[in-house]
Structures are given as C-alpha cells and as structure tokens.
N, C-alpha and C positions, 0 to 999 in steps of 0.2 A: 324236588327241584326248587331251585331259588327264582324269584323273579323282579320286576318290577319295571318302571320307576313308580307306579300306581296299582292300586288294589284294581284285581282282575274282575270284570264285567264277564254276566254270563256269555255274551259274544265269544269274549277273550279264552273262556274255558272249552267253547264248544269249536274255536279255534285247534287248540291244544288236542283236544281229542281225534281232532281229524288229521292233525299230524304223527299220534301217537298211533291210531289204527292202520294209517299208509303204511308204518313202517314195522308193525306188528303183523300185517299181511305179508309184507315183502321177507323182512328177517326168521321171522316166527315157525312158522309150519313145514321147512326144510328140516327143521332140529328136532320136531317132535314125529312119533312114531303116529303112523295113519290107525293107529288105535286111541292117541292124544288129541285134544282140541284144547282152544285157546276161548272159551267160553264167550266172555263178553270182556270189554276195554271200560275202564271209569277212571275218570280223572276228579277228584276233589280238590279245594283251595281249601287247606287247612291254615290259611292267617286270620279268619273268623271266624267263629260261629255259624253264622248267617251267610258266608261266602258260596255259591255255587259251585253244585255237581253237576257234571256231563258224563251219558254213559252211551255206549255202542252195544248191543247185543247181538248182533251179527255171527258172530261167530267164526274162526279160522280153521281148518281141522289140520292134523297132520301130511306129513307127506312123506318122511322118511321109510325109505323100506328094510325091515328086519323083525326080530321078533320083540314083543314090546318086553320090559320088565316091567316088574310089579308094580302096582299103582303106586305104593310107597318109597319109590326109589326117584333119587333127583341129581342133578349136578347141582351143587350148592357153588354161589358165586356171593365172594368177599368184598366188601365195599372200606377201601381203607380209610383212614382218617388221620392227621395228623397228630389233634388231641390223643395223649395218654389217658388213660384212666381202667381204672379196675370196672368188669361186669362186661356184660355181653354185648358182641360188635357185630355192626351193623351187615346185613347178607340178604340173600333172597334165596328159596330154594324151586328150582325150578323141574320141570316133568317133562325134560330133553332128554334124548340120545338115548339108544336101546341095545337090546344084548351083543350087538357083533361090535358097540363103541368101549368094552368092556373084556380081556381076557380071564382075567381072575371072579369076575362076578363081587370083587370091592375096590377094588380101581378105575378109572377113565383109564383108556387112550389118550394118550397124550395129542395127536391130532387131531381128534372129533372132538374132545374138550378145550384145547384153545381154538378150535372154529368157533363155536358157541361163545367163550369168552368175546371172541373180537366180535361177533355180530350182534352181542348185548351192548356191549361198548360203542358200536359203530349207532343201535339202536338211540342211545342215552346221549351222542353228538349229533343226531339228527334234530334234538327235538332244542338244542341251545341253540336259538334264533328267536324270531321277535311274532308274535302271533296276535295281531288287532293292534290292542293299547300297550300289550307287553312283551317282553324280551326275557328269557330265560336266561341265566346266566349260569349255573353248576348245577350238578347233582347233588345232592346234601343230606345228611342224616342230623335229624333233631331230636334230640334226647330230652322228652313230655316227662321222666322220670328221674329222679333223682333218690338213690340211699334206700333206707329201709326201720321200719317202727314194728314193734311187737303188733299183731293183730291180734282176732277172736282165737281160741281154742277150737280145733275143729274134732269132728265126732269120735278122734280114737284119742284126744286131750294132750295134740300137740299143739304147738305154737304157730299159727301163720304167721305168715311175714307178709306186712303194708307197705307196700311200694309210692310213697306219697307223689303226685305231681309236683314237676320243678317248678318253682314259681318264675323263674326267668330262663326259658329252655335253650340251649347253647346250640347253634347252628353249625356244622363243619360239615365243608365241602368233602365229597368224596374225589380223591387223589387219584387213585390207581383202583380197578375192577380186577378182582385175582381169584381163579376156578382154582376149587379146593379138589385134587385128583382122587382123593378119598370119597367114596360114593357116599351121597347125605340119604337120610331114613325121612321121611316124613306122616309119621301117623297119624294125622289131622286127613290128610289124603286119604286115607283108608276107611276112618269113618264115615269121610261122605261120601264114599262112593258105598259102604256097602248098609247105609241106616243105622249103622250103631250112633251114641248118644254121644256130642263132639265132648 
C-alpha cells in the first residue's frame, strides 16, 4: 500500500492494523475452512529501515463448512499492473475455499472464487482511507529487484543466478485484483506445517 503525505509514526502503523484486523475478522474466516486459521495480522512500513512494525496475534479461525483440501492447495489471486515487463507478476496465494468449491479437484467454481475475489478486493478498499497522520492511497507492487548477474557455483557446479536489488525500485499501483480459476500449489505451506526444512 502506498501512503502519505508523511512518513508513518508508530501510532499511525498500529492504526493501520486495527483496521487491517476488523476487516480480516469480518471478510476472512467465511472463505477458509474451520480446519484453516488466519494466524496472526503484521503490518510493516517498508519506506525505512528503521520504520515501524505493528503485529495482532489473535488469531481468526475458519468457519466455512466442508471438507478441507490439502494444506498445499490455495486460490492464487492476480495483482495487475500496468507496467509491461518480462519476470514474475505480482499475486498472493491464499488457503481459502475447500473441496465442495472445486468439481474437478483443479479448478475453482466459478462462484465461490469470485466471492473471495470481491471480499479481498472489498478487503484492500477498506483500508484506503486516512489512519492518524496518514492516508492510504492504492495498493502497489514494488519491484526491490531488478535483472540478473552470474552467482557462485552451487554443489552439483551449476551457475546460480544473482538477483541484484534495484537501486531506484518502481512503484505500480495495482489496477484490477483477478482469481486465477486454476487451483495454485503452494509447497512452502507443506513444509511448515509438517517440519520439513523450508
């Protein structure tokens, strides 16, 4: 999220979060299955360094009834942007909607995945408004990366590739929010849930 007209006071962040939590309670735990929860809420300012974190650990749980799907499975939701550019565009993937929002077991439903769409969406216009010193103005994807540099050799003596930071990182607002109907994997999800090594 973009903001301003001033750099955010920890007030201003712990602001932000209690707007971010209202509305992570209200939208949130309909979408996920009462086998899901919504762990804890953290809001960072990433324009410093040194800017303030605000976090909620509270906790949300599910409330949707059916049966759950696997912890690796998610409704991936697309964050468009106007910039062209080649490499990977900006998304979230998320551990909504369970087996009865699915016929084929790789598809959405087209109904139970644009409810979700609009209630992230509806989620993401609750919070542009002005909270303390600051005013939210869009949602934004910032690109901290830029290209790629030959790295070290790694242990079977291929080439990594160096993702160098962008020294002036390009800000674009996100346009349109668009559920991808193709069911997204997320293996990162599986490791921690079950102790393997992320």
């Amino acid at each position: 999220m973009s903001y301003g007209p001033q750099d955010a006071t920890a007030g201003d962040i712990s602001s932000v979060l209690s707007a971010v939590t209202t509305s992570v309670g209200i939208r949130f735990p309909a979408l996920m299955n009462a086998a899901r929860s919504c762990a804890a809420v953290r809001v960072t300012d990433l324009t410093l360094k040194t800017a303030p974190v605000a976090e909620d650990t509270t906790g949300w749980p599910g409330t949707r009834v059916g049966t759950p799907l696997p912890l690796n499975c998610s409704l991936n939701l697309h964050f468009k942007v106007l910039r062209r550019y080649r490499g990977g565009k900006p998304r979230i993937a998320l551990p909504w909607l369970d087996e009865p929002d699915t016929t084929d077991g790789r598809t959405w439903n087209s109904a139970p995945m644009n409810t979700a769409a609009t209630a992230f969406t509806a989620h993401v216009n609750e919070l542009k408004t002005t909270h303390g010193n600051i005013t939210i103005a869009n949602q934004v994807n910032v690109g901290y990366y830029f290209g790629q540099t030959a790295g070290a050799l790694d242990r079977t003596g291929r080439q990594n590739r160096a993702i160098p930071p962008n020294p002036a990182p390009p800000v674009d607002p996100i346009v349109q929010i668009v559920p991808n109907q193709i069911m997204g994997s997320s293996r990162r999800r599986l490791r921690a849930h079950t102790g393997a090594p992320a």
